[in-house]
C-alpha atoms as an extended CHARMM CRD file, in Angstrom:
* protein
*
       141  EXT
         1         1  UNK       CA             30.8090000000      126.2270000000      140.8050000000  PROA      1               0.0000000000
         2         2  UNK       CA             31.3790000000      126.0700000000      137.4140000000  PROA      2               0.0000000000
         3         3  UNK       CA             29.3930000000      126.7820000000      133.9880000000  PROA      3               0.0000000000
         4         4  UNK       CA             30.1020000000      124.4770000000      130.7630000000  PROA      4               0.0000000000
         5         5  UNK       CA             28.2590000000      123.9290000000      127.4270000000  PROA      5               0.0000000000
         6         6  UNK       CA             26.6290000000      120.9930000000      126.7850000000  PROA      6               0.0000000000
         7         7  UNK       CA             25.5400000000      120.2290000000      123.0300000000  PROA      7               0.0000000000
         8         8  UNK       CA             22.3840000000      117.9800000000      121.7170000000  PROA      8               0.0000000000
         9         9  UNK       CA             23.3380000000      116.5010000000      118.0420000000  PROA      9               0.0000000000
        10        10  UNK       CA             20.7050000000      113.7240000000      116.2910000000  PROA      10              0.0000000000
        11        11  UNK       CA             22.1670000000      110.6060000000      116.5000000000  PROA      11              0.0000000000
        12        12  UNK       CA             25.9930000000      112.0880000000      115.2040000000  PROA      12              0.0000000000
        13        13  UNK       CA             26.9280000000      113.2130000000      118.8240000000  PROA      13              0.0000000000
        14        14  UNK       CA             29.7750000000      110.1990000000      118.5280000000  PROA      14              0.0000000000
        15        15  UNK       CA             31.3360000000      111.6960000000      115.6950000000  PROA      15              0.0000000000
        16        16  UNK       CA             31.5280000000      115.1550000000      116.3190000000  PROA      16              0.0000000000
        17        17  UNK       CA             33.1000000000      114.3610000000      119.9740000000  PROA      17              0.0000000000
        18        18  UNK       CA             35.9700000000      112.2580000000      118.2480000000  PROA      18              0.0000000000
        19        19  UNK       CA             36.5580000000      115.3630000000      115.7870000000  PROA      19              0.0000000000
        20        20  UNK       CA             36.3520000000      117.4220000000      119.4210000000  PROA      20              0.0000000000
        21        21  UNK       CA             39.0270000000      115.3400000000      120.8000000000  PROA      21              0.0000000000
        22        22  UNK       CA             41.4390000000      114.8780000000      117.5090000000  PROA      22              0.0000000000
        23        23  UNK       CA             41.1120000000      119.2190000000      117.8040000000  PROA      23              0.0000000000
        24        24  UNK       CA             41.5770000000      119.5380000000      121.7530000000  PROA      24              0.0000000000
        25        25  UNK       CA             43.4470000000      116.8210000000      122.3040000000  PROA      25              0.0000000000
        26        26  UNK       CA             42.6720000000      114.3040000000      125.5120000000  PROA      26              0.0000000000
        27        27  UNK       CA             40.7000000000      111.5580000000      126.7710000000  PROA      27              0.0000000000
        28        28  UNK       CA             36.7050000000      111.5240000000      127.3840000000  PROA      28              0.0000000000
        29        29  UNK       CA             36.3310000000      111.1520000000      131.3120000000  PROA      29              0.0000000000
        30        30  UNK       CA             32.6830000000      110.0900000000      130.4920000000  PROA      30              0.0000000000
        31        31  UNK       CA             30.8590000000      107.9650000000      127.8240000000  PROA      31              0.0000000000
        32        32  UNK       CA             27.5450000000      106.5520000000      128.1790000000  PROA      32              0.0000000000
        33        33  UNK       CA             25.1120000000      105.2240000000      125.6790000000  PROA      33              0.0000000000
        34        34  UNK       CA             21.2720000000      105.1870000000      126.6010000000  PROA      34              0.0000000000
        35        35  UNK       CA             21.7970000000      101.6610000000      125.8970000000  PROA      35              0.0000000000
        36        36  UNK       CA             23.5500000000      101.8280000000      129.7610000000  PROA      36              0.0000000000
        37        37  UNK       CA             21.1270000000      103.3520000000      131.2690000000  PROA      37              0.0000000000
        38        38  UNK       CA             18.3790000000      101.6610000000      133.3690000000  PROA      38              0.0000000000
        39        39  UNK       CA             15.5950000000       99.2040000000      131.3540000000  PROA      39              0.0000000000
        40        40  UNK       CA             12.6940000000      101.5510000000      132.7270000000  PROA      40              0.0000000000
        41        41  UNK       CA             14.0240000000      104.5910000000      130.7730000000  PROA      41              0.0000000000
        42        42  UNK       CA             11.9140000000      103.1920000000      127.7780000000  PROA      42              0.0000000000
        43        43  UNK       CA             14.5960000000      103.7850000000      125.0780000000  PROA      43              0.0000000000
        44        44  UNK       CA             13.4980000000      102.1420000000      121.7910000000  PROA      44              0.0000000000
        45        45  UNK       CA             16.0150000000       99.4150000000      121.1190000000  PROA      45              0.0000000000
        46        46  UNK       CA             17.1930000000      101.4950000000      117.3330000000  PROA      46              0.0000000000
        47        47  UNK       CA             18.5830000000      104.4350000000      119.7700000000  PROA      47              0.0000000000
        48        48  UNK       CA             20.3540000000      102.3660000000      122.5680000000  PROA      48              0.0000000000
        49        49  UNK       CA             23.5450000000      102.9360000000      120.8180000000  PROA      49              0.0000000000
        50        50  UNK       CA             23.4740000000      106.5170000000      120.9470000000  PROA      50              0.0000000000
        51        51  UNK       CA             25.0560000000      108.6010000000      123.3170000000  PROA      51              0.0000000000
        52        52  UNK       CA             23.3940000000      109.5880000000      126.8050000000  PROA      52              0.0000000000
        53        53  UNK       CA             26.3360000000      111.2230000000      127.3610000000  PROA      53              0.0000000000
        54        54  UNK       CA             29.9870000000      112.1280000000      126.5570000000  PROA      54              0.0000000000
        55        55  UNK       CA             32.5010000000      114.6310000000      128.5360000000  PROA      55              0.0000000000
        56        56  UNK       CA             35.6860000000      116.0210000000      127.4680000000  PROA      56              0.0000000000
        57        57  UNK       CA             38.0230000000      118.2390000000      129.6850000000  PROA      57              0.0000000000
        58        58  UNK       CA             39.3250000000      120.9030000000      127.7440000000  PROA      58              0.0000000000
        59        59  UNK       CA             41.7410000000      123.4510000000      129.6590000000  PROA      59              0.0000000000
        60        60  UNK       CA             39.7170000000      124.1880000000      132.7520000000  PROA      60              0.0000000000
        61        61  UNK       CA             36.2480000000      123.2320000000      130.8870000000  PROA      61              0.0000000000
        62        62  UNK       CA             34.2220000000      120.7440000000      130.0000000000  PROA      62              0.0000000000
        63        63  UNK       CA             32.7630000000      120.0660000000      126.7270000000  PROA      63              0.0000000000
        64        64  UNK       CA             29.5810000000      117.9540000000      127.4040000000  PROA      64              0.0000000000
        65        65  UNK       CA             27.0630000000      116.3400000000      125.0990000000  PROA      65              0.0000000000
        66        66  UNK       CA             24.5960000000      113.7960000000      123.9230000000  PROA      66              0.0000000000
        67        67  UNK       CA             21.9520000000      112.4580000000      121.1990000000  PROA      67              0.0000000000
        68        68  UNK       CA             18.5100000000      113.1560000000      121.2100000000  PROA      68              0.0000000000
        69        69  UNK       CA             16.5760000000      110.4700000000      122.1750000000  PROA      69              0.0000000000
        70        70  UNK       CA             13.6480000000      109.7640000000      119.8570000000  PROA      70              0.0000000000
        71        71  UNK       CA             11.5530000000      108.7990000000      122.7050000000  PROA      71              0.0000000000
        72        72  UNK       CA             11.8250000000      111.8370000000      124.7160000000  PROA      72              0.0000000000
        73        73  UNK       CA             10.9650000000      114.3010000000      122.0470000000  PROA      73              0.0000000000
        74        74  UNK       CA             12.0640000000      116.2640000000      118.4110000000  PROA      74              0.0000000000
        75        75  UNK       CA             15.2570000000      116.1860000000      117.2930000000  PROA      75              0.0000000000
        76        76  UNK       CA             17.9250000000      119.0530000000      118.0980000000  PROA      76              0.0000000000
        77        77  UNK       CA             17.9930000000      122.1630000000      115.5050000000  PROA      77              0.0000000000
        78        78  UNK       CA             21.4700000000      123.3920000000      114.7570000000  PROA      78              0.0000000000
        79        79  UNK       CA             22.0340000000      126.7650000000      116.3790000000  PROA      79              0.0000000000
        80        80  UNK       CA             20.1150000000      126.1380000000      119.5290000000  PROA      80              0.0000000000
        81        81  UNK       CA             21.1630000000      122.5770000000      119.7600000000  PROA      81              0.0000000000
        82        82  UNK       CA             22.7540000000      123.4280000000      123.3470000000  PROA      82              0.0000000000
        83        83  UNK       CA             22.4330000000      124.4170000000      126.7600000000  PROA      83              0.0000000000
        84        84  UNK       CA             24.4040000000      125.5750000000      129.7110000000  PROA      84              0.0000000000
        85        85  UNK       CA             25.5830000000      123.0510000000      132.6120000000  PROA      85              0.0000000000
        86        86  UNK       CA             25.9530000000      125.0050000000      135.5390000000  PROA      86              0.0000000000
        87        87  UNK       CA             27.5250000000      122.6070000000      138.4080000000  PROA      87              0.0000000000
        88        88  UNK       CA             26.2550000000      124.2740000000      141.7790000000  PROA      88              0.0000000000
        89        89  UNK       CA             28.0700000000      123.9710000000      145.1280000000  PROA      89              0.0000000000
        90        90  UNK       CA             25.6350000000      122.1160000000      147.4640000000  PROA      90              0.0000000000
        91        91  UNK       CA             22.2920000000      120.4410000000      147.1730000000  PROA      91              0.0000000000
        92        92  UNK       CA             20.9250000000      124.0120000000      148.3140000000  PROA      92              0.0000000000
        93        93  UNK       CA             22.0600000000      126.0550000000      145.7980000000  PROA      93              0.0000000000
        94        94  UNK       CA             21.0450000000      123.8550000000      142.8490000000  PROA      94              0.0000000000
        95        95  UNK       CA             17.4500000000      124.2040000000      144.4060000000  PROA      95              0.0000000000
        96        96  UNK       CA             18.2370000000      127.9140000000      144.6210000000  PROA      96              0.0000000000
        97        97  UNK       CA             19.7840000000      128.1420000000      141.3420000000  PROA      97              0.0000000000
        98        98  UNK       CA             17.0030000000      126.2050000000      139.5110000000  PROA      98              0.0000000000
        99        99  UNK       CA             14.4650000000      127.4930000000      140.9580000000  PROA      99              0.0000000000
       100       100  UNK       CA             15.1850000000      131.4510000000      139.7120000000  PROA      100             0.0000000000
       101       101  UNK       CA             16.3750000000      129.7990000000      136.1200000000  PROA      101             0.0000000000
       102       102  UNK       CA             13.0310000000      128.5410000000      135.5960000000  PROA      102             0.0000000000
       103       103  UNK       CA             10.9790000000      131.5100000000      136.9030000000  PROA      103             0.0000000000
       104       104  UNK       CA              9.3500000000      132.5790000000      134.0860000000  PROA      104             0.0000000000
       105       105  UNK       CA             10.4450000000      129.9200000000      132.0880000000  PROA      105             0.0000000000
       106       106  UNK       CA              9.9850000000      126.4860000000      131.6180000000  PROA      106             0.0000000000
       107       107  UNK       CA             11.0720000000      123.0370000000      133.4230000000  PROA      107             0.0000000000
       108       108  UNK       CA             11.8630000000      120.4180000000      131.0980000000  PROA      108             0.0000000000
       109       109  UNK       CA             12.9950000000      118.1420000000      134.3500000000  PROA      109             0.0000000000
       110       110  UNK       CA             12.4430000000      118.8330000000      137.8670000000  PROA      110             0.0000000000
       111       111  UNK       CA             15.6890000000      118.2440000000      140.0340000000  PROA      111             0.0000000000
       112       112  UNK       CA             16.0210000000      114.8930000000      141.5610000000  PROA      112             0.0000000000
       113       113  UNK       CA             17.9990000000      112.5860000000      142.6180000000  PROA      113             0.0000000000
       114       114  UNK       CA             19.3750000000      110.8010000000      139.1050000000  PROA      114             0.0000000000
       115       115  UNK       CA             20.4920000000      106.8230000000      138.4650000000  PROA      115             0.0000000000
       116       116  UNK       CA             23.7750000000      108.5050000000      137.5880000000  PROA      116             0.0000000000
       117       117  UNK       CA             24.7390000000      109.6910000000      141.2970000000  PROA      117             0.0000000000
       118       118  UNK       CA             23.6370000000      113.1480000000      140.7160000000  PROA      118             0.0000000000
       119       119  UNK       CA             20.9150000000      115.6500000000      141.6970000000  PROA      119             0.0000000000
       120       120  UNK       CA             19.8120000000      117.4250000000      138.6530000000  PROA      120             0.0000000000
       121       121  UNK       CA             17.3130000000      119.2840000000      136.7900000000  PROA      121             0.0000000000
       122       122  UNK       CA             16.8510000000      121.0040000000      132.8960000000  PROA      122             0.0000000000
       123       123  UNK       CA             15.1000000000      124.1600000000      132.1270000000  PROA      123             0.0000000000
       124       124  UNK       CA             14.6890000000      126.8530000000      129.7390000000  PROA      124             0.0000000000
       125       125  UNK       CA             14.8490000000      130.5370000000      131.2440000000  PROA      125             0.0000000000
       126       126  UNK       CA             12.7460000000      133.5720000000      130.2360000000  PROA      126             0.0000000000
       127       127  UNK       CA             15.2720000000      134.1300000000      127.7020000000  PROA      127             0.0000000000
       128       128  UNK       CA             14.8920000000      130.7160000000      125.4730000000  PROA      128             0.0000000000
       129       129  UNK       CA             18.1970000000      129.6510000000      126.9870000000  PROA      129             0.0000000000
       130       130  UNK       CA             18.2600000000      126.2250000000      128.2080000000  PROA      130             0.0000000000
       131       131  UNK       CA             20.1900000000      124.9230000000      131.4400000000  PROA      131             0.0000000000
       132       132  UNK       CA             21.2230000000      121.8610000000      133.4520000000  PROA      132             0.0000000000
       133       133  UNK       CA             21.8080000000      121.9000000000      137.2190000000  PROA      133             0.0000000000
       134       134  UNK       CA             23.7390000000      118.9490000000      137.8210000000  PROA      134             0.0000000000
       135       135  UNK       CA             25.4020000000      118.5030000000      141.6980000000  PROA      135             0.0000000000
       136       136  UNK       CA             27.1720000000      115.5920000000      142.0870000000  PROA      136             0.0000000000
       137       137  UNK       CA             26.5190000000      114.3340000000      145.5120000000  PROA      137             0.0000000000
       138       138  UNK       CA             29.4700000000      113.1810000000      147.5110000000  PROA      138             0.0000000000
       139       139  UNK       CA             29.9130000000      109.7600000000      147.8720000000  PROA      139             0.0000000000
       140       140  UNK       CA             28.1620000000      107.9190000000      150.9100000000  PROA      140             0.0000000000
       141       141  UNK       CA             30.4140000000      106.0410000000      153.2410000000  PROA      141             0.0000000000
């Protein structure tokens, strides 16, 4: 299991990644625009080329981010313009996981089984904190 941070930016996500890697130094092992993603996701055409979303390994991290989408609600405000990923070790304990992180709280998206490969879920705690469950499911043979 491991916990990263994963930041929201409005529509300047591509930018601050490259300053990101000209700091940390290496390559992105992921970069995805919504403009990838599958036609039913109903992403205007004027934010396809923003970024769904972007990781860089940084020691044994990963920095993770994206763009809001216009279509899926308000724009980021700096300062709380992140959330935590938290990458579980089974199917089981995401459900586990998720399910106390949003007691209380509130579920912004229910886990499921995602276009991308994974199983994940968003939420915001008690707290006001926000969190992703993201498992990635081993590949089927």
């Amino acid at each position: 299991m491991t916990l990263n941070i994963y930041l929201t930016f409005d529509d300047n996500c591509r930018e601050a990644f490259a300053f990101y890697r000209s700091v940390f130094g290496g390559e992105f092992s992921e970069l995805q625009t919504f403009g990838d993603g599958p036609p039913d996701m109903g992403v205007p055409d004027d934010a396809k080329h923003r970024i769904m979303h972007v990781s860089l390994p940084v020691g044994d991290s990963v920095l993770m981010g994206s763009d809001s989408n216009p279509a899926f609600g308000p724009s980021p405000i700096a300062g709380t313009n992140f959330s935590i990923s938290y990458t579980p070790t089974s199917r089981d304990d995401a459900d586990v996981k998720f399910a106390a992180l949003a007691t209380g709280g509130t579920v912004s998206m229910p886990m499921a089984d995602m276009f991308w490969g994974s199983y994940f879920g968003s939420c915001t705690d008690q707290f006001g904190i926000a969190w992703q469950i993201n498992w990635e499911q081993p590949p089927s043979d």
